[in-house]
N, C-alpha and C positions, 0 to 999 in steps of 0.2 A: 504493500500500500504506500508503504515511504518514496519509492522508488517509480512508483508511477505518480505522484504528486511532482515530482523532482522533474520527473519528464515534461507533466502536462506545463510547469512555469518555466521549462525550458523552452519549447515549444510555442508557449505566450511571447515568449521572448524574442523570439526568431521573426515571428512575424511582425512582434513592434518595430522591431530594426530592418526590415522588408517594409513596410509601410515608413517609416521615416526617410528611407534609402531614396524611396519612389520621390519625395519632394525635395531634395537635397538641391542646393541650385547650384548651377555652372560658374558663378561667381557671385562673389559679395563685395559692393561697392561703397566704403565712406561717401559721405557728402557730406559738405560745411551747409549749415543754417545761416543763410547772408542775414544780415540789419534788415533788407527787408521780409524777411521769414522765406524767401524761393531758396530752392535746392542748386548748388553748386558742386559739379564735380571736374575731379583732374582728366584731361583729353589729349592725346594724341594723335598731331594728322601725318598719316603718309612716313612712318615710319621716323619717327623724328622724334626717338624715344628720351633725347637729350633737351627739348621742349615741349616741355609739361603745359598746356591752355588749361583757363578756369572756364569751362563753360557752364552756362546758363541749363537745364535741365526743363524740356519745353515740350509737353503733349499737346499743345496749339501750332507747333511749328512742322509744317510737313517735311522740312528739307535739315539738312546739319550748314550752320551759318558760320562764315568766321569775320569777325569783328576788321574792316578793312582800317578802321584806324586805330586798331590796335598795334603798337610797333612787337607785339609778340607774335605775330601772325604773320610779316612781311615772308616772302618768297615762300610758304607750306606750298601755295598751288598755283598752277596758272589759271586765271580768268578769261580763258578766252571765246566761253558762249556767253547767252543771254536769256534771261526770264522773267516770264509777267510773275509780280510778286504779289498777292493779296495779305495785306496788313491787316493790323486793328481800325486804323483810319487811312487805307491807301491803295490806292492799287499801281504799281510801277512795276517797266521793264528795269531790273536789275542784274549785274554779271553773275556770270557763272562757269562750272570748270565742267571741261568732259567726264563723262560717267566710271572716271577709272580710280577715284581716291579711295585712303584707305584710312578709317578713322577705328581708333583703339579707346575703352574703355576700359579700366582692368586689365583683364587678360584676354578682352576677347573683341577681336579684331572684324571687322567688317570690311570689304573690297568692293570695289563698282559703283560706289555713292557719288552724286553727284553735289558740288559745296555752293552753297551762294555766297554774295559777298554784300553784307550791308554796314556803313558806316553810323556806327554804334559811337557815341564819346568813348573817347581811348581807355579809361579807368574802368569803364562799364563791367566788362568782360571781354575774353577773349574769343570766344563765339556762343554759340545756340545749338545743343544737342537734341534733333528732331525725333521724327517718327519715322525718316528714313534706316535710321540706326536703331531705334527701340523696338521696333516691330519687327525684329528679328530671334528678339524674345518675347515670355512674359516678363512682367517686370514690377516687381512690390516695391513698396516706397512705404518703410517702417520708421514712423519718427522717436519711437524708442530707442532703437540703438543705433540711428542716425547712420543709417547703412538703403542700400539698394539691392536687392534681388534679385537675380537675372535667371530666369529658368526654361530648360530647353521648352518651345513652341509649345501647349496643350499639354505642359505638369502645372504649370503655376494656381490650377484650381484648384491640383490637391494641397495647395498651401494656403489657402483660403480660410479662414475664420469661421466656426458657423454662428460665429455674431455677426457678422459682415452683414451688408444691404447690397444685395446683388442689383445692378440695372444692365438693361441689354444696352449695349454702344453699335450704332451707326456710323454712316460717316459722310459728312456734306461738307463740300471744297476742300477735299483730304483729310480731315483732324476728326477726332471723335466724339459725337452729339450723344446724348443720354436725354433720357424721357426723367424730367422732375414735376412735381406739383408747387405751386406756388400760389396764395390766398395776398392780393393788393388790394386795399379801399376796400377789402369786405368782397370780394368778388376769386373767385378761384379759374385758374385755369393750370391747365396742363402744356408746359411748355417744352421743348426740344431743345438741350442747350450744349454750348460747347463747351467741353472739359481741359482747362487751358491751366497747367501748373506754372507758364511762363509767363503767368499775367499778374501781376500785384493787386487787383480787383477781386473783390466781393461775388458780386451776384450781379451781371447787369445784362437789362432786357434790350434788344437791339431796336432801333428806330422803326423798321417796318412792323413791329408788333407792338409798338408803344402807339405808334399813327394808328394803325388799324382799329386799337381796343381804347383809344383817346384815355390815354395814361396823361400825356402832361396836362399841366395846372390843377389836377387832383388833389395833390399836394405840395405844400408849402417843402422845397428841396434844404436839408438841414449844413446842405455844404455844395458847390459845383467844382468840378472835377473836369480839367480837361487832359486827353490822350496824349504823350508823347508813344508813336508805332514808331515807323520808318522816316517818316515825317515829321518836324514840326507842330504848332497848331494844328492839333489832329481831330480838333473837336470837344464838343461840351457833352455832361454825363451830369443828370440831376440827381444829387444823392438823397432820397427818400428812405422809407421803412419800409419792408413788406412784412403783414401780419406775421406768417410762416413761409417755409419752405417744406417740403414734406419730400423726400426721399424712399422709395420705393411703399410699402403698407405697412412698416414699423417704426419708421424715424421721421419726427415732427421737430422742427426747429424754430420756438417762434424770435418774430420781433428783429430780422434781420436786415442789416444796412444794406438794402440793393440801389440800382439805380435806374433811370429813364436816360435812354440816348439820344442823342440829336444829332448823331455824326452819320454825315451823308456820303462817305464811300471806306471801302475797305470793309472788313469782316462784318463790322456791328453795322452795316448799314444795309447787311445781305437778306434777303428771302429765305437764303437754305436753312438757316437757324432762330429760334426766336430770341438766346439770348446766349452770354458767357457766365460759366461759373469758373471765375478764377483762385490763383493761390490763396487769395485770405478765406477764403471758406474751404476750399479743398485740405490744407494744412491741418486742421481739426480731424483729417482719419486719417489712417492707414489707407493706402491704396492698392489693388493689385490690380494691373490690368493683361487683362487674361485675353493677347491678341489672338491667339488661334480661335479660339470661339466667339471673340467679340465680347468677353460680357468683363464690366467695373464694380470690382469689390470694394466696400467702401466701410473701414471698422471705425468707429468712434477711439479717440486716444487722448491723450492728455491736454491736451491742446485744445480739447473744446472751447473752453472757458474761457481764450484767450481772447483782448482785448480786439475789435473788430480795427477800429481807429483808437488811436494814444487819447485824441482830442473830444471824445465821446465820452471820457471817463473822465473827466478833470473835473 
């Protein structure tokens, strides 16, 4: 009897380490927490493993960017195509390099990407790690131990929380939209939004759904916010309250700082989506986004609670 108990927690045991096996990821990546709470990691392009870039960590950016006025970026590639760039407030032909670079994270190297080049202030960063390079895995963003996950295609769901709030992901003008509920002025709708970590924004609803459902002068805006994209004056953003937010049938978040847009080209001023949810509210979970199936795991973490704006709590 001794001896088949001894077996059967052997046996238990085999399979927990079979089951842990199965989610184990291909790498784990540090990222610094910048001043303004976006994810930051080390990059290399094109084998240029003696020049370490900070980039930017960006599920709104279809393409991997290198910052042209950055002087840590000079000679990585040649620029010698060109591409329409759709911004947050823009849309520009911008350069680009033939489809043969090779950009490293960690240990794990991607080939054939193609880099754009936009002139970011020099101090910013050194570029924008897109979804050309991320959707080569899945990819968990754990603000616990301030690390990144990278898991072969179609495991990253068995690393999945069953706290998590699963939403299916889309995709309109390349980046990835998720279905949210959102209650403004007493009225609810269901909106389609784009899930953008490289946005310092809240919660904002794009101009052609703010015109359509006659959002402005509803309310009294408690701050105006305008976009610096690609461009300049990029445009105005009335920062209001939306009652809540509700995230798939279990998570309600009320009393949240979103905003009304008025910017008339570039992303927030598209049909394909009704609004962005950026880093200041993405930051408050864990994320995993599980490209082979398309679907955004989203755990609540310590960060909830964090302050939306500094100047909201004063």
């Amino acid at each position: 009897m001794r001896k088949m108990s001894l077996l059967s927690v052997c046996f238990f045991c085999l399979l927990s380490l079979s089951a842990w096996a199965e989610v184990i990821p291909v790498d784990t990546i540090p990222f610094e927490l910048g001043a303004d709470n976006r994810l930051y990691v080390t990059v290399y392009i094109n084998g240029q493993d003696d020049r370490p870039l900070r980039f930017l960590l960006d599920t709104g950016a279809t393409d991997v960017v290198l910052n042209s006025n950055s002087p840590r970026t000079e000679g990585l590639a040649a620029f010698t195509e060109s591409v329409e760039n759709q911004g947050a407030n823009s849309v520009e032909t911008i350069s680009s390099t033939a489809p043969s670079q090779v950009v490293r994270m960690g240990s794990r190297a991607i080939s054939g990407l193609e880099l754009i080049a936009i002139p970011y202030p020099p101090d910013a960063w050194d570029g924008v790690l897109g979804l050309s390079y991320l959707r080569n895995f899945d990819v968990r963003i754990d603000y616990r131990r301030k690390s990144i996950f990278l898991y072969e295609l179609g495991n990253g769901q068995k690393a999945a929380s069953d706290k998590a709030v699963r939403l299916k992901m889309d995709y309109r003008l390349g980046v990835p939209v998720v279905p949210v509920g959102v209650r403004v002025g007493g009225v609810d709708y269901q909106v389609s939004v784009e899930v953008d970590t490289g946005s310092d924004r809240v919660f904002d609803l794009n101009t052609p759904f703010v015109r359509r459902n006659g959002l402005l002068g509803t309310q009294k805006p408690f701050a105006i916010s305008r976009i610096d994209g690609t461009v300049k004056e990029g445009g105005e953003l009335q920062n209001v309250y939306f009652d809540w937010v509700t995230l798939g049938d279990a998570l309600t978040l009320p009393r949240i700082p979103g905003a009304f847009s008025t910017v008339t080209e570039g992303v927030q001023a598209s049909e394909a989506m009704d609004g962005v949810l950026g880093n200041n509210f993405l930051q408050r979970f864990n994320q995993l986004y599980d490209f082979k199936n398309n679907f955004l795991y989203l755990e609540v973490n310590d960060r909830l609670y964090t302050p939306f704006y500094d100047f909201l709590v004063r």
